[in-house]
C-alpha positions in Angstrom: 0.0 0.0 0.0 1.8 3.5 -1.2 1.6 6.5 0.5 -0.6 7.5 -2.2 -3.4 5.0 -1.0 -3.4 5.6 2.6 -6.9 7.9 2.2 -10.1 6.7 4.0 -11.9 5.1 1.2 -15.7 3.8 1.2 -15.7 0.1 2.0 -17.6 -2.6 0.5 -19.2 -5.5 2.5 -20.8 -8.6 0.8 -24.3 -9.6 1.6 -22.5 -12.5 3.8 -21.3 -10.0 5.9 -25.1 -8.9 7.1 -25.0 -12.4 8.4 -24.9 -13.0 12.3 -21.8 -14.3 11.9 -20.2 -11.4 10.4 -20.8 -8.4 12.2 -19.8 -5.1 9.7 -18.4 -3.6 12.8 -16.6 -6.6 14.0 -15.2 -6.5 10.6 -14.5 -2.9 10.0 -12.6 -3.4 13.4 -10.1 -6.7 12.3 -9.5 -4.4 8.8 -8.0 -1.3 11.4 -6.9 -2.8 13.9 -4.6 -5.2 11.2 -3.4 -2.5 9.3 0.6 -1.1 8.9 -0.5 2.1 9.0 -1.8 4.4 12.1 -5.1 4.7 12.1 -6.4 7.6 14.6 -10.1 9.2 14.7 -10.8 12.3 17.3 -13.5 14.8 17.6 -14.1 18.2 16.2 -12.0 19.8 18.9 -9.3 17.3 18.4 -9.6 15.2 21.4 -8.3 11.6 20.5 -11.4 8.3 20.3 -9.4 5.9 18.7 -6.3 3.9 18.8 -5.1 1.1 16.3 -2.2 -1.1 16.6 -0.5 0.5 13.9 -0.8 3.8 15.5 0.8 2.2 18.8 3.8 1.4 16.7 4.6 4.4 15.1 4.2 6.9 18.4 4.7 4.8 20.8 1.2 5.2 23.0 -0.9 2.8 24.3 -4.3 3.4 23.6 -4.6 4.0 27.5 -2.4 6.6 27.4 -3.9 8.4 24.9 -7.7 8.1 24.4 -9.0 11.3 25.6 -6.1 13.5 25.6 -5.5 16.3 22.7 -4.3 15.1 19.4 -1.2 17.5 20.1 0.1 14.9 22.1 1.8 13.7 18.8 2.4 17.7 17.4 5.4 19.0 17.5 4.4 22.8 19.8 5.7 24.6 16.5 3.0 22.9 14.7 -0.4 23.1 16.5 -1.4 26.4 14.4 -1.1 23.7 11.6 -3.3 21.3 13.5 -5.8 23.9 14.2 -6.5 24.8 10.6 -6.9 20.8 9.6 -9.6 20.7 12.1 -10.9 23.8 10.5 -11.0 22.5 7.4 -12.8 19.1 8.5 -15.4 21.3 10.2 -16.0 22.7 6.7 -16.2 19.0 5.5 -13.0 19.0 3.7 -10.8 16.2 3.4 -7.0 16.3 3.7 -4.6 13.7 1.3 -1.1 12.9 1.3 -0.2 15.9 3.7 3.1 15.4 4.7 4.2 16.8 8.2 6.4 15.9 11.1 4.8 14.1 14.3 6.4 13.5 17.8 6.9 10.2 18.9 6.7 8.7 22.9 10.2 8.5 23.3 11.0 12.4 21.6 12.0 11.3 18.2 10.1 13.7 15.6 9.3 11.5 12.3 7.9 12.5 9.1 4.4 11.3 8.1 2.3 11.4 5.7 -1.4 12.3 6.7 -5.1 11.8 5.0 -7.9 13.3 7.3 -11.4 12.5 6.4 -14.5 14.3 8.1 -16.7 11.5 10.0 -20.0 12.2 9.7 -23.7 11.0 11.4 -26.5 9.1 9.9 -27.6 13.2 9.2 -24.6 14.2 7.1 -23.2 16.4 10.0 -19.4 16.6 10.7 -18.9 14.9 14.1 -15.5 14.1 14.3 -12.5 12.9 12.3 -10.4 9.7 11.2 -6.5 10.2 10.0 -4.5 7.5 8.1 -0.7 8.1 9.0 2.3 6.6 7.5 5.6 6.4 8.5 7.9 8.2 5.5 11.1 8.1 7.3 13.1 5.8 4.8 11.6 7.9 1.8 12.9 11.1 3.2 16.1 9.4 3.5 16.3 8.0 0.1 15.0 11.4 -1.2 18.0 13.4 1.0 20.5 10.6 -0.3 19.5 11.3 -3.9 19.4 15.0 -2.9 23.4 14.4 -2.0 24.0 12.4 -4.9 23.0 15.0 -7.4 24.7 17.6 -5.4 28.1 15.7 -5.2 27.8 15.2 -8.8 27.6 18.9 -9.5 30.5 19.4 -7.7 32.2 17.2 -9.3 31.3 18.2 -13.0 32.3 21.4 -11.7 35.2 21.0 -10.2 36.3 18.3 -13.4 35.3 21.7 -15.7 37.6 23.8 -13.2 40.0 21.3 -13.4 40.1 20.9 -17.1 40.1 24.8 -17.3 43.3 24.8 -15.5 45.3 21.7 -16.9 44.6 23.9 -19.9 46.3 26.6 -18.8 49.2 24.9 -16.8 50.3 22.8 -20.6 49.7 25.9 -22.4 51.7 28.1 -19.9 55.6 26.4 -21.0 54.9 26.4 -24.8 55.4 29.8 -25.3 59.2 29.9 -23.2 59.8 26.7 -25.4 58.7 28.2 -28.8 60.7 31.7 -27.7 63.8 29.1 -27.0 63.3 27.4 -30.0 63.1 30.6 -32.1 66.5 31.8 -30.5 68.1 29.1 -31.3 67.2 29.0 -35.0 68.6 32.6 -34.8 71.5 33.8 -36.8 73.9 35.6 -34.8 72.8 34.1 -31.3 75.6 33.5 -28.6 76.8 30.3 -27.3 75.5 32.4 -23.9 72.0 33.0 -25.4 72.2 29.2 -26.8 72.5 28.0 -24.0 70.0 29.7 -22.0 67.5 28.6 -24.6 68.5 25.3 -23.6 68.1 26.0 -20.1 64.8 27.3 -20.6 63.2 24.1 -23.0 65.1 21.4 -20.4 63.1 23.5 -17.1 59.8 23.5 -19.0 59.9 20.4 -20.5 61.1 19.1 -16.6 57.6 21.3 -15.8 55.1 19.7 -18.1 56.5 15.8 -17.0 56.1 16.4 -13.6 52.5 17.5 -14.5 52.3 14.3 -16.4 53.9 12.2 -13.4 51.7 13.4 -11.5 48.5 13.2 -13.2 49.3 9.3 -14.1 50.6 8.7 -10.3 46.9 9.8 -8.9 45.1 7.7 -11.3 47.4 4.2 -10.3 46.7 5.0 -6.9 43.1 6.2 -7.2 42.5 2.6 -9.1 44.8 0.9 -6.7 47.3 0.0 -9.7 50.6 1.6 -8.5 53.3 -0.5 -6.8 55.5 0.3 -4.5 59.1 -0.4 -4.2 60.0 -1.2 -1.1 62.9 -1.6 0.6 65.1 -0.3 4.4 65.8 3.1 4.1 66.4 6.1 6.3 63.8 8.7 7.0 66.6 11.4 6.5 67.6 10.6 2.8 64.2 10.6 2.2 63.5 14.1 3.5 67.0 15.0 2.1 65.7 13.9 -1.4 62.1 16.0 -0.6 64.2 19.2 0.1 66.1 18.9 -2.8 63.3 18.7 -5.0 61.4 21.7 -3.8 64.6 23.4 -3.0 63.8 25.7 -6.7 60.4 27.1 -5.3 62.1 27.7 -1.9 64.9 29.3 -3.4 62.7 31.6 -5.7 60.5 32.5 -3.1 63.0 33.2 -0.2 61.8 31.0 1.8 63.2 30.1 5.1 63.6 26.1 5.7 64.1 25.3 9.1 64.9 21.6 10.0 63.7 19.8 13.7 64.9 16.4 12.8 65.8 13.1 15.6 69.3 12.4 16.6 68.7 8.7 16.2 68.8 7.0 13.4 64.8 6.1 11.9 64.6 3.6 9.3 61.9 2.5 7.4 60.3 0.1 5.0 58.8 2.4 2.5 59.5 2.9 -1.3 62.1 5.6 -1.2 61.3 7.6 -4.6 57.4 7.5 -3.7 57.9 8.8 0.3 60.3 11.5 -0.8 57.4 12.6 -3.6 55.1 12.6 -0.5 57.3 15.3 1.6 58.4 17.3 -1.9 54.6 17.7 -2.5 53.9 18.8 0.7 57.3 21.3 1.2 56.0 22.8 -2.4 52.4 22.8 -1.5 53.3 25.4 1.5 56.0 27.5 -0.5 53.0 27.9 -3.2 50.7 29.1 -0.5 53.1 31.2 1.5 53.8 34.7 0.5 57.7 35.8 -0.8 59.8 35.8 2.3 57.6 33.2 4.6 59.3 30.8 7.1 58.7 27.1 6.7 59.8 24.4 9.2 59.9 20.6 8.7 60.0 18.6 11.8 60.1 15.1 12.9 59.5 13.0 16.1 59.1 9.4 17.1 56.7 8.4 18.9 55.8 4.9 19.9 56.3 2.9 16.9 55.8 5.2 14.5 57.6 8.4 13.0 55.6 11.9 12.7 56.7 13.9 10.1 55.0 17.9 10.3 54.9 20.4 7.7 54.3 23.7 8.9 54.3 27.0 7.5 52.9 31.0 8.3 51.2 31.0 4.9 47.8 32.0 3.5 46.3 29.3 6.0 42.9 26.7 5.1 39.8 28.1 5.5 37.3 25.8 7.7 34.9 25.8 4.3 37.9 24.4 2.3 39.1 21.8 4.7 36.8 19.0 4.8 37.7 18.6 0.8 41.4 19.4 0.5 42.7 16.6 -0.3 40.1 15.8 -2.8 41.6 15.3 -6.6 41.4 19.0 -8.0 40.4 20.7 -5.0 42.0 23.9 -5.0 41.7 26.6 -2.8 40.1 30.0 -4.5 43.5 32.0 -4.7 44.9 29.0 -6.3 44.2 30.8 -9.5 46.4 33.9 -9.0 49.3 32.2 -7.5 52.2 32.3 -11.1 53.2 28.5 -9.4 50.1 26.9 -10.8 49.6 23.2 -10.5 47.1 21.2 -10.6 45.6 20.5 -7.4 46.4 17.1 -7.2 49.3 17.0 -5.3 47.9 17.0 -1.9 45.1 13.5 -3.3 48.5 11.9 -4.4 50.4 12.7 -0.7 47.3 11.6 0.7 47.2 8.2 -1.7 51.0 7.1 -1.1 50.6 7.5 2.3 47.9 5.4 2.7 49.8 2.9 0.4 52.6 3.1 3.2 50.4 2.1 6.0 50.4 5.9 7.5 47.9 8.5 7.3 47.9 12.3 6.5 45.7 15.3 8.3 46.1 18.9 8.2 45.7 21.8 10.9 45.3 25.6 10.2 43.6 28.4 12.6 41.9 29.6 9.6 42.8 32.1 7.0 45.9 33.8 7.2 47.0 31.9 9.7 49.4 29.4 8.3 49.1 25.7 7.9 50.4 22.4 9.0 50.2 18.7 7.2 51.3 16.1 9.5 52.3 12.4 8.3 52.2 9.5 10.2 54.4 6.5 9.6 55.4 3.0 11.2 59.0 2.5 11.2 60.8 -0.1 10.2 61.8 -3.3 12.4 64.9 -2.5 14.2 66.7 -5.2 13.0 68.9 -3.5 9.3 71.3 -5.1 6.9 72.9 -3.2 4.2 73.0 -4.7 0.6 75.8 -4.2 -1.4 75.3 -3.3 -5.0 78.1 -5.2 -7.0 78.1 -3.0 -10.1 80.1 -5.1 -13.1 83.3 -3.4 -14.2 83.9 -5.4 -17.3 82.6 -2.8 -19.5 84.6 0.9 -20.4 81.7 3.7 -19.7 83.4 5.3 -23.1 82.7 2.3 -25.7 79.7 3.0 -28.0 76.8 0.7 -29.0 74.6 0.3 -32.1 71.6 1.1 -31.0 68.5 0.5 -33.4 65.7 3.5 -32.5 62.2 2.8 -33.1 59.2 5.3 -32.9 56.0 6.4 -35.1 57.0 9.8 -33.8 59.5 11.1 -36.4 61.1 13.9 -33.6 61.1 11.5 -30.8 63.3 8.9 -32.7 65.4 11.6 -34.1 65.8 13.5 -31.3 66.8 10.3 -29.0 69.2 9.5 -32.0 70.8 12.8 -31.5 71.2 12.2 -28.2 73.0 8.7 -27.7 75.1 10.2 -31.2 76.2 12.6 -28.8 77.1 9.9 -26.0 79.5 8.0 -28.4 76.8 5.2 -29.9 76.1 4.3 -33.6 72.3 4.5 -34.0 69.9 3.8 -36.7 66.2 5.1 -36.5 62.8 3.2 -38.2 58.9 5.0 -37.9 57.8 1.5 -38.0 57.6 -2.0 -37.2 58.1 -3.9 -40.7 61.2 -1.6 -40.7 62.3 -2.1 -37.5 62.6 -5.7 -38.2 64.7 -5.3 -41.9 67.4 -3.2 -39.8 67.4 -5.2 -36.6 68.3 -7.9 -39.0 71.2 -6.1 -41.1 72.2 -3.6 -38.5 72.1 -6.0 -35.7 71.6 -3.6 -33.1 73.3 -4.5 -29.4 69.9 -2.6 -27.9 66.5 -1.5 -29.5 64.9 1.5 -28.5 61.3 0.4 -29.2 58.1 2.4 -29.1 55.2 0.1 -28.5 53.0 1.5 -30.3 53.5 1.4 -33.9 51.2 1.8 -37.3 51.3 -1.3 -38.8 53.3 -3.9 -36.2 53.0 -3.2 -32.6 55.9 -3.0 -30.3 55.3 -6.8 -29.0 55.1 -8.3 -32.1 58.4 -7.0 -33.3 60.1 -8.3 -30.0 58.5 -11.6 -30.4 60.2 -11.6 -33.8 64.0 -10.7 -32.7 63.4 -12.8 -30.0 62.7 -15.9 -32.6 65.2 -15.2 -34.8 68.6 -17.0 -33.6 70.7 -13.4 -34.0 67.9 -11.5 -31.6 68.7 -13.9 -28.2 71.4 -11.3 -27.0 69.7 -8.0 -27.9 69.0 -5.9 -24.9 65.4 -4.7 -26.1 64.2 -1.8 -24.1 60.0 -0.9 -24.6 59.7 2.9 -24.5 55.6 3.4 -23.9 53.1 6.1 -22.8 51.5 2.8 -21.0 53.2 2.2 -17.2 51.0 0.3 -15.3 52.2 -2.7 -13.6 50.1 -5.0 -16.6 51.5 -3.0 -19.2 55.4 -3.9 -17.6 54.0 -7.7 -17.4 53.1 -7.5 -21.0 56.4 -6.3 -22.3 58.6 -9.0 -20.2 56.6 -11.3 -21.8 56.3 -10.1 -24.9 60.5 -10.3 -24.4 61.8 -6.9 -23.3 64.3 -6.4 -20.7 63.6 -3.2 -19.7 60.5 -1.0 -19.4 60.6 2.9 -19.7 57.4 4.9 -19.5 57.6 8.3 -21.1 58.8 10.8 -21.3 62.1 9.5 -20.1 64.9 11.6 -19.3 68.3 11.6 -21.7 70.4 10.7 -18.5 67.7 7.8 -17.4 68.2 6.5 -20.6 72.2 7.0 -21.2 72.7 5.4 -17.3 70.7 2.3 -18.7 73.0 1.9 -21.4 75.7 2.1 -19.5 74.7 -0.6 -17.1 73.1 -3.4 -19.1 73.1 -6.6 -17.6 75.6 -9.1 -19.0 74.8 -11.8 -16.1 72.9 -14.4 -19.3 76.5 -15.9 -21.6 75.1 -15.1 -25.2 74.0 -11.5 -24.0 77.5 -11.0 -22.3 79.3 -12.3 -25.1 77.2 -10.4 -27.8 77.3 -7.0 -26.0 81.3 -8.2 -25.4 81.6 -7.7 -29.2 80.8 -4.0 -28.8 82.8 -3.2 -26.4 85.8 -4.8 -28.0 85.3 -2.7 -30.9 85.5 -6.3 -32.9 82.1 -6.1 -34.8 81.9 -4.5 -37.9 80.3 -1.4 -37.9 81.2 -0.6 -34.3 82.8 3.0 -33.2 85.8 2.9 -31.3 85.5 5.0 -28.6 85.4 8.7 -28.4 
């Protein structure tokens, strides 16, 4: 029975029920008395006559307590000028449906109903009283306020995704014009080697810029879908925060900021994934040199305390408002002034410290007095076990850092394979370049490349395919065959091992990333280390000698 139907409505009884046997009152009585609903009749001036089962249910009254008292026993005191004009209405011989109100129960609670009053009338058609249907809407309003919710947090998100899309806009758009300014003084005639390399300067820092934006962007999303991995392993809270500093030491620097360190005498280890922890404490350092005017005074402290590590970020900054708290560290919260500050970002920084620390078995909570007032972000860590062993890298010095490779580059993107030619041309390698697959696998096969560059997404045969290839063909066992891919999630890795790449980069990838791979590839399988052997003999045909 809906809401909708709970109305007085006449009721039919069959001949049989004029039968000694069945009583219409008797009847009318079971039908009441059986129903879910409240069922409640009272007299013109609103004293209560009658009582059902259902009506004990929802307030909470016996019919003892009740019959005879004022229907306000049930109405809230705010709401008896509302009761007042109902029993005006039924004293006009109006009826009342689905009038949705509030009602007081025994015990204090206040529930919403829904309400249908019908006049009562005598054998003479005269108004003597009244009978209300009442149901309980309590789990409708709450489905209705849920939905309510819903629709609201979705309109904060589509805005905040338009905001955010607005700004990542903005923040790509904002190094293209120092890179296209670099690029047109370098095509210059008459530039310096001064103004050269400045223009250098400038492309390297942007281009730096728009990968951390990138590395950033990508780094949420693994963590948001629970796809990143850490790397674990014993390290020291202190080259951790030392490795933090030095990547936010550039804002710090620009900003005349004042660092000030509170760090523990003793020694706190932990098992954390180094790279990812330090990314959490760079965030955070950067996060309060953005939000601190030129000048400000930052201080990084940390404490142990029981078996954990607290780790405080505190500066005198621009402060959190107590609006903007609950959803700062929501992915793309910003806060308002965001917008004018020249740092930019993307307001993801803080949903990524938050993420990795989570992944690290900590947590993450911020303080501020309010605006103006500066801000604090305290981390909370487990330390390591106390028991620590130090592994000892054994780095292979069979191999001259100076000898040069061949190096086969493969990508569908004309610049990148040139450019990454350029570069390992510059480092002392022979390289050959191919913009697809079938080519890749004519010059892997006459060049005989010691590594492959290799995109892994091609035009006409994918990245894979061509490693499946070399890896068939008895001259491809020893190439070292690197994948170079926008794809870096952990299945994309698993995909390119199999496929038969040793190494997985995920771009953009930095010259020197690239260059220290080359110089340490792993010689530990006999045909690999003989093969790459070759090269740095200088034996093969086609190989450089060394520059």
């Amino acid at each position: 029975m809906s809401a909708r139907d709970a109305k007085l409505t006449p009721v039919l009884v069959s001949a049989d029920a004029e039968e000694p046997d069945y009583p219409i009152q008797a009847l009318l009585a079971a039908i009441v008395e059986s129903s879910d609903d409240a069922i409640v009749s009272k007299t013109l001036d609103g004293r209560i006559r009658s009582w059902n089962a259902g009506a004990m249910r929802l307030f909470g009254y016996t019919p003892e307590e009740v019959i005879g008292k004022p229907i306000t026993i049930i109405v809230p005191a705010e709401l008896h000028e509302e009761e007042h004009r109902i029993l005006e209405k039924l004293q006009r011989g109006e009826r009342l449906d689905h009038f949705e109100t509030t009602r007081v129960t025994r015990d204090g609670r206040r529930i919403p109903i829904s309400l249908s009053v019908s006049p009562v009338r005598d054998s003479h058609g005269t108004v003597i009283g009244a009978s209300t249907v009442a149901r309980d809407i309590s789990e409708r309003k709450r489905a209705e306020q849920a939905l309510r919710e819903s629709e609201q947090a979705l309109r904060e998100a589509d805005r905040r995704k338009d905001e955010f899309l607005a700004l990542l806009a903005h923040e790509l758009r904002n190094p293209l014009a120092p890179i296209r300014y670099a690029l047109a003084t370098s095509r210059k005639a008459g530039r310096t080697l001064e103004q050269r390399k400045r223009a250098e300067e400038v492309i390297e820092r942007q281009v730096a810029h728009m990968s951390r934006l990138l590395d950033d962007l990508l780094d949420v999303s693994r963590v948001t879908h629970g796809t990143l991995e850490l790397k674990k392993s014993r390290t020291e809270l202190t080259l951790v925060l030392g490795a933090a500093i030095e990547a936010a030491r550039p804002i710090l620097d620009s900003r005349h900021h004042t660092l000030s360190l509170d760090l523990p005498k003793q020694t706190v280890r932990l098992e954390a994934d180094p790279v990812r922890l330090a990314q959490v404490f760079s965030n955070l350092l950067i996060n309060a040199a953005k939000y601190t005017d030129a000048g400000g005074s930052i201080e990084l402290r940390a404490t142990c305390e029981g078996s954990g590590v607290v780790v405080a970020v505190r500066d005198n900054g621009m402060g959190i408002s107590a609006e903007m708290m609950p959803r700062l560290f929501t992915l793309f919260s910003q806060a308002h002034t965001a917008l004018v500050r020249s740092e930019g970002g993307l307001g993801v920084g803080l949903a990524l410290a938050r993420g990795l620390v989570a992944l690290h078995g900590g947590r993450v909570e911020a303080r501020s007095d309010g605006p103006g007032r500066g801000s604090e972000f305290i981390v909370r860590l487990p330390v390591a076990a106390p028991a620590w062993e130090v592994s000892q890298v054994e780095v292979s010095a069979d191999r001259p850092a100076d000898v040069g490779l061949r190096i086969l580059v493969v990508d569908d993107s004309r610049d990148a394979a040139d450019t990454c030619a350029t570069v390992l041309e510059l480092s002392g390698h022979e390289v050959q370049t191919a913009y697809d697959g079938r080519r890749a696998l004519e010059l892997a096969g006459t060049f005989r490349p010691h590594a492959l560059v290799l995109d892994i997404g091609l035009p006409d045969v994918n990245g894979y395919e061509v490693a499946r290839s070399i890896r068939a063909a008895p001259w491809g066992r020893g190439m070292v065959l690197i994948a170079v891919t926008g794809w870096g999630q952990g299945e994309d890795r698993r995909r390119a091992l199999e496929a038969g790449f040793d190494h997985h980069l995920t771009k953009p990838i930095a010259a020197e990333t690239l260059e220290s791979l080359l110089q340490s590839l792993d010689t530990s399988e006999p045909d690999r280390k003989e093969y790459l052997a070759s090269g740095r003999a200088g034996t093969r045909a086609g190989v450089p000698e060394p520059r």
